[in-house]
BALOBA-1460 file (C-alpha; in Angstrom, 3 decimals):
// residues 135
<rec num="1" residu="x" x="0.000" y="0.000" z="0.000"/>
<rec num="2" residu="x" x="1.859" y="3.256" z="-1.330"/>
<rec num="3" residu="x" x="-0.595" y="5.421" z="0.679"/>
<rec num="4" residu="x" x="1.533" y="5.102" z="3.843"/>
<rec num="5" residu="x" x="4.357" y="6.334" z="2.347"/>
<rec num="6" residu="x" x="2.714" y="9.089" z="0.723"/>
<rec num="7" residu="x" x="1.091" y="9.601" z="4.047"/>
<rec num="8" residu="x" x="4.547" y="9.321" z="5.800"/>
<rec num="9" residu="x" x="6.197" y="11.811" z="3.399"/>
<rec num="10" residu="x" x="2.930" y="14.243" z="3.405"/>
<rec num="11" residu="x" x="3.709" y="13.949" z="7.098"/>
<rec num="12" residu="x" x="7.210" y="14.849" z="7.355"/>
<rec num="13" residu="x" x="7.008" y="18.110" z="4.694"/>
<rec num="14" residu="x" x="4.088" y="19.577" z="7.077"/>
<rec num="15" residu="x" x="5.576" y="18.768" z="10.716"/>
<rec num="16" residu="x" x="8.927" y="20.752" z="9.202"/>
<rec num="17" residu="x" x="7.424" y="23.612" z="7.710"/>
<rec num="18" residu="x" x="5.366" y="23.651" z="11.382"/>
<rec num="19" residu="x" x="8.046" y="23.789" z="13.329"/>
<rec num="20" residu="x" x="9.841" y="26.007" z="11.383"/>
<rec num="21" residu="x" x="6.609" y="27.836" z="11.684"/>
<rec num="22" residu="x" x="6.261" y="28.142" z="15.461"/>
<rec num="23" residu="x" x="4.033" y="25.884" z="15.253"/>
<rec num="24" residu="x" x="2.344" y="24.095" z="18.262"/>
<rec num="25" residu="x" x="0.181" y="21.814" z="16.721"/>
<rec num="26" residu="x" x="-1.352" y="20.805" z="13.319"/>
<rec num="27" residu="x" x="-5.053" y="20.803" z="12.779"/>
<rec num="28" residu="x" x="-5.516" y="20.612" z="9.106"/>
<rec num="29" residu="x" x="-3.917" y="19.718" z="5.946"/>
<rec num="30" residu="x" x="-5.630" y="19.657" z="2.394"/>
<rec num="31" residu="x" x="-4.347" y="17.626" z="-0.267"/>
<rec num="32" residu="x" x="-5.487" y="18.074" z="-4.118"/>
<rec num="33" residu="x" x="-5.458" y="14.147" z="-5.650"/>
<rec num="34" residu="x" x="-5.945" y="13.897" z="-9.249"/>
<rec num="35" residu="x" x="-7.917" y="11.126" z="-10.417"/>
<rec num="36" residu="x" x="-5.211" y="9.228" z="-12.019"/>
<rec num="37" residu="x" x="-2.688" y="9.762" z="-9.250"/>
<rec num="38" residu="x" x="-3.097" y="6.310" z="-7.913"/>
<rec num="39" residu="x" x="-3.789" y="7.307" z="-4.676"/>
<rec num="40" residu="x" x="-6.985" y="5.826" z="-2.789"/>
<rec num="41" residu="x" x="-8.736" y="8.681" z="-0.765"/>
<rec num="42" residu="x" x="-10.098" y="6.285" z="1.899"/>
<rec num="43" residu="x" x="-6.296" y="4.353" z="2.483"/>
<rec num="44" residu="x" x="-4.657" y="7.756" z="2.675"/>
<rec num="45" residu="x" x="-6.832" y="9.646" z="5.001"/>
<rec num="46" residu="x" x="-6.151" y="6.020" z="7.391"/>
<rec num="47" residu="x" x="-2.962" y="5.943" z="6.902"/>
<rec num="48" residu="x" x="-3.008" y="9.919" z="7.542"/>
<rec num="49" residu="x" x="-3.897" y="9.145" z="10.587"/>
<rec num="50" residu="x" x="-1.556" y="6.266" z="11.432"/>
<rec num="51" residu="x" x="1.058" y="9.073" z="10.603"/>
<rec num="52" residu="x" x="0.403" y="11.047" z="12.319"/>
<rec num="53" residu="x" x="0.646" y="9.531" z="15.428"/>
<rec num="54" residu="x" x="2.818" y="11.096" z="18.010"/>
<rec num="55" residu="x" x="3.761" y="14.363" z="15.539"/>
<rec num="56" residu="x" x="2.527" y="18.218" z="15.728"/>
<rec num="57" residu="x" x="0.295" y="16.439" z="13.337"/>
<rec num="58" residu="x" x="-1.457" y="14.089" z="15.654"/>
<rec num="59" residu="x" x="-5.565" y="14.527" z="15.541"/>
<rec num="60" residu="x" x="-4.844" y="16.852" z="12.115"/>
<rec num="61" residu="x" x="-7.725" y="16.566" z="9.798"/>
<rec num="62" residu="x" x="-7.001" y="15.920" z="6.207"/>
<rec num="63" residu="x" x="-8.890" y="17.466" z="3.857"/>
<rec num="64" residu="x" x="-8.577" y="15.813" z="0.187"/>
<rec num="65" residu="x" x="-10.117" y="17.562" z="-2.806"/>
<rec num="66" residu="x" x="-10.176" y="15.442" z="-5.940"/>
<rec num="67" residu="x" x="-8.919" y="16.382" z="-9.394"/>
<rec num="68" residu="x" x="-11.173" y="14.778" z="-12.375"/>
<rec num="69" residu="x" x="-8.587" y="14.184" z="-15.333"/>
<rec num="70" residu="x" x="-9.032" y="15.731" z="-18.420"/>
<rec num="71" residu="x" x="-7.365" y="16.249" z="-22.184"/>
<rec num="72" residu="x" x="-6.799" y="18.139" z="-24.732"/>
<rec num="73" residu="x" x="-6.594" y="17.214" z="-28.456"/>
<rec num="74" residu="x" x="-3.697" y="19.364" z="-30.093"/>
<rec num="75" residu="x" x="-5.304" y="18.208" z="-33.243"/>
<rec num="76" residu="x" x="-8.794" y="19.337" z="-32.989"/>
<rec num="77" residu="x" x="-8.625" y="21.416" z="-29.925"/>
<rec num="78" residu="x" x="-11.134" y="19.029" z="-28.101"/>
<rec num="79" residu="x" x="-11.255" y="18.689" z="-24.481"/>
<rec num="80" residu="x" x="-13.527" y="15.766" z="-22.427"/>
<rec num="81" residu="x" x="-13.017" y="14.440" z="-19.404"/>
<rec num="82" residu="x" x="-10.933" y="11.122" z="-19.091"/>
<rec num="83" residu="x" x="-12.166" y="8.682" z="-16.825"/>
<rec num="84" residu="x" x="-11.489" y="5.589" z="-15.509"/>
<rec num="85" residu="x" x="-10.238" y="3.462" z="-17.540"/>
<rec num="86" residu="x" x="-8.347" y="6.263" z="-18.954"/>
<rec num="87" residu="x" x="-9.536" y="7.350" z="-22.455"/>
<rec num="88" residu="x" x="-6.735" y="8.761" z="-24.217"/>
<rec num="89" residu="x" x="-8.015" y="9.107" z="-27.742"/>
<rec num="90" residu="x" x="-9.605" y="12.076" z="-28.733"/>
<rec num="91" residu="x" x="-13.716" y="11.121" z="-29.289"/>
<rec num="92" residu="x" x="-13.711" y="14.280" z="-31.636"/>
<rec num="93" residu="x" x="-11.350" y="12.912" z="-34.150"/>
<rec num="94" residu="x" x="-10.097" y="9.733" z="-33.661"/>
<rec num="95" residu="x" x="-6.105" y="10.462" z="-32.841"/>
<rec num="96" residu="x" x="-3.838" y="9.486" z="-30.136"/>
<rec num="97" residu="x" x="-1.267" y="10.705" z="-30.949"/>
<rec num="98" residu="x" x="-1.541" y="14.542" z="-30.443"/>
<rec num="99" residu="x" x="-3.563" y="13.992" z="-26.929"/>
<rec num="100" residu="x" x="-2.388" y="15.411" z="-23.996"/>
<rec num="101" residu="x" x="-3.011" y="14.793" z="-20.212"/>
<rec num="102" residu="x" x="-4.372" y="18.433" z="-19.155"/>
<rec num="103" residu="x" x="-5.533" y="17.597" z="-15.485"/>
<rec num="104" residu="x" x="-5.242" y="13.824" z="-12.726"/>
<rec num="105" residu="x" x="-2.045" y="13.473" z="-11.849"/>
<rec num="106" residu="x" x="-2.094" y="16.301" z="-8.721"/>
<rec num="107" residu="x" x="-0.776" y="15.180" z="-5.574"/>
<rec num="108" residu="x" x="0.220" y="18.025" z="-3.918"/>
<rec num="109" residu="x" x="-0.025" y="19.872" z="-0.258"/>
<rec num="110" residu="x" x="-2.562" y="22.845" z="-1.025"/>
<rec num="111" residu="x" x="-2.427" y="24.451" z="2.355"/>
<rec num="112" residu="x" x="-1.931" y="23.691" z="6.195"/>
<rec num="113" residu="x" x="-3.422" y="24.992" z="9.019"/>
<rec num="114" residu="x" x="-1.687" y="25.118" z="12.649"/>
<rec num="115" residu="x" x="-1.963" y="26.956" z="15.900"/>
<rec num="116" residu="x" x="0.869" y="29.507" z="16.494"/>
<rec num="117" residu="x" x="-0.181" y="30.010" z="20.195"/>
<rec num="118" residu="x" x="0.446" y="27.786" z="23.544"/>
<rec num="119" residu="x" x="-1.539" y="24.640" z="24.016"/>
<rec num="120" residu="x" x="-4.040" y="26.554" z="26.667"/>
<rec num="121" residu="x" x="-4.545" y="29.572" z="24.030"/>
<rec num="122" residu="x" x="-6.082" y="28.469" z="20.459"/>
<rec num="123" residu="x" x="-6.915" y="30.795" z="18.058"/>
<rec num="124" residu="x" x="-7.983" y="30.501" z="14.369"/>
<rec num="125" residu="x" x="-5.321" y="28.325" z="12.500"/>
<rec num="126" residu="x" x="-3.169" y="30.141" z="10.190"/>
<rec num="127" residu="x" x="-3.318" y="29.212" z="6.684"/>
<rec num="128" residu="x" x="0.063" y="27.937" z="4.803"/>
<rec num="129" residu="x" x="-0.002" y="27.947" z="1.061"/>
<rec num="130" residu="x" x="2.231" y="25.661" z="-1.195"/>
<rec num="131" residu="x" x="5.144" y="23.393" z="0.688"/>
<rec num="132" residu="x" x="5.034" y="20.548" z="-2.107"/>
<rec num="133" residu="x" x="5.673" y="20.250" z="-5.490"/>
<rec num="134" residu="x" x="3.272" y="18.583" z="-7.823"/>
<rec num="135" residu="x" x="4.189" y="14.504" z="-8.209"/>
């Protein structure tokens, strides 16, 4: 199961931008998974948890937002939505050969929310944008 390790590594990229933060504590990360990113929603947000275990990121929600995939014909300019199976030729004219994945590969760390304050004295989460590059 590759989840954990994505889980492990989502883990590790947020607890040291936290601490290098201030942070006290983690309470919410939000992912963007494209659909053809292999990556099962349901087995990462378990194994989230299971990460998170004993980190600044322990009881951190995780917040997933799913990319559908798309294409692009270069030929006839087409666009339609992939699914699953993938359908990589275009339905507008027939070629594969000048299709291009547009969108469902994301995995990537959107933003992170922590508390800056002591333990006793929580106030709104600040938002963190980017930390990750796109996989």
């Amino acid at each position: 199961m590759h989840e954990m390790s994505i889980a492990a590594a989502v883990v590790a990229q947020v607890e040291e931008a936290a601490e290098a933060g201030g942070a006290n504590a983690v309470t919410a990360v939000r992912l963007q998974v494209g659909e053809l990113a292999g990556v099962v929603p349901d087995a990462l947000a378990f194994c989230f948890e299971l990460a998170c275990a004993g980190t600044l990121l322990e009881g951190a929600e995780l917040v997933t937002e799913p990319v559908p995939a798309r294409a692009h014909c270069r030929s006839c300019t087409g666009d339609w939505a992939v699914g699953m199976p993938p359908r990589l030729v275009c339905p507008g004219c027939g070629r594969a050969t000048e299709v291009e994945l547009v969108t469902g590969r994301e995995l990537q760390i959107l933003s992170v929310h922590w508390d800056d304050g002591p333990a006793c004295d929580r106030h709104p989460a600040p938002t963190r944008e980017p930390i990750s590059e796109e996989r």
